[in-house]
C-alpha positions as CSV (number, residue, x, y, z in Angstrom):
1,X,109.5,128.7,83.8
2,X,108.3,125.2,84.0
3,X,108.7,125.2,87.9
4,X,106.7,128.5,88.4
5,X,104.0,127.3,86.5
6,X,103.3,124.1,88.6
7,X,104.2,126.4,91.3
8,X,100.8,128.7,90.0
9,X,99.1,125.6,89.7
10,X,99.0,124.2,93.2
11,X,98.6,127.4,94.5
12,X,96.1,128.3,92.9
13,X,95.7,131.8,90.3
14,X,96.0,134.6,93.0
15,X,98.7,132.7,95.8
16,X,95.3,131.1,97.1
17,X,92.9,128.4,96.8
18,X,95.0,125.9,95.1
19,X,94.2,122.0,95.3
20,X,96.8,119.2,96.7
21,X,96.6,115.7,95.1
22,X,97.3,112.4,97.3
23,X,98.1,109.4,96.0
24,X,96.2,106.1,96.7
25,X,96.8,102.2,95.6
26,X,100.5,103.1,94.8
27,X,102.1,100.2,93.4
28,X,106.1,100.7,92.7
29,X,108.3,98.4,90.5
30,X,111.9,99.0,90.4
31,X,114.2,97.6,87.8
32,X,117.5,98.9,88.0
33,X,117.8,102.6,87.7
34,X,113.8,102.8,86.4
35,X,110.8,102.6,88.8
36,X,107.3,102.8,87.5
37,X,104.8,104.1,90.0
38,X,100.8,103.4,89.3
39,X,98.3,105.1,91.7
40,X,94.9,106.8,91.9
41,X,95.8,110.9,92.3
42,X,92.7,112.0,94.8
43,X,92.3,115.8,94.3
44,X,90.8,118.3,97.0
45,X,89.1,119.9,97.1
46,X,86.4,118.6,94.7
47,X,87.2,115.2,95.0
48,X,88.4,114.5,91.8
49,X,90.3,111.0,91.0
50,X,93.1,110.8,88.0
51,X,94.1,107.4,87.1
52,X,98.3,107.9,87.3
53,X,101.5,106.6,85.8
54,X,105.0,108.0,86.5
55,X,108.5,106.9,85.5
56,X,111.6,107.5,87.4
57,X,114.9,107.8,86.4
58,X,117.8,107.0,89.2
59,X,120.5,109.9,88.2
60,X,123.0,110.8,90.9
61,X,121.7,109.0,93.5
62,X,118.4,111.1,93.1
63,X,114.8,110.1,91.7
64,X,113.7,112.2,89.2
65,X,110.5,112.0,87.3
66,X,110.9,111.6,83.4
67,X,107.1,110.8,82.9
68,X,103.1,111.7,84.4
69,X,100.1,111.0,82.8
70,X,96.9,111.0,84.1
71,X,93.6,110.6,83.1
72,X,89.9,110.9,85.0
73,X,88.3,108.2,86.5
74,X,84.9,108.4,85.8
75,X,82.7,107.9,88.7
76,X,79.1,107.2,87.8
77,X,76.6,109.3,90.3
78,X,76.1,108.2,93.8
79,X,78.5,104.6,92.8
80,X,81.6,104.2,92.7
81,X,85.0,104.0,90.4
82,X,84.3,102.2,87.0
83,X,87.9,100.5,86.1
């Protein structure tokens, strides 16, 4: 269930017009079996920008994600990111 409904997500309502996110300034620490990714999440279309933090958790030789959040950048009009 949680799968199909990311699956809806990025591809949009009706199998069409979804949105793709691309990371940007990814910065990746590793310690042991944890990594801790930081990164700007640029959304299109619209343009959007989500300030991002994920944890990983090395199980069976595999990275899987135990953590997202993100949260809009807000972008004053016609300037640039406010951090």
């Amino acid at each position: 269930a949680i799968m199909k409904s990311w699956e809806q997500i990025f591809m949009g309502a009706g199998g069409e017009g979804g949105f793709t996110i691309s990371p940007t300034n990814v910065q990746i620490d590793i310690c042991g079996p944890t990594a801790i990714c930081s990164c700007v999440e640029e959304t299109s279309p619209g343009g959007g920008k989500l300030e991002a933090l994920n944890i990983y958790r090395r199980e069976d030789g595999q990275w899987r994600m135990t953590l997202h959040m993100a949260s809009p950048i807000i972008m004053p009009r016609g300037g640039s990111a406010m951090f």
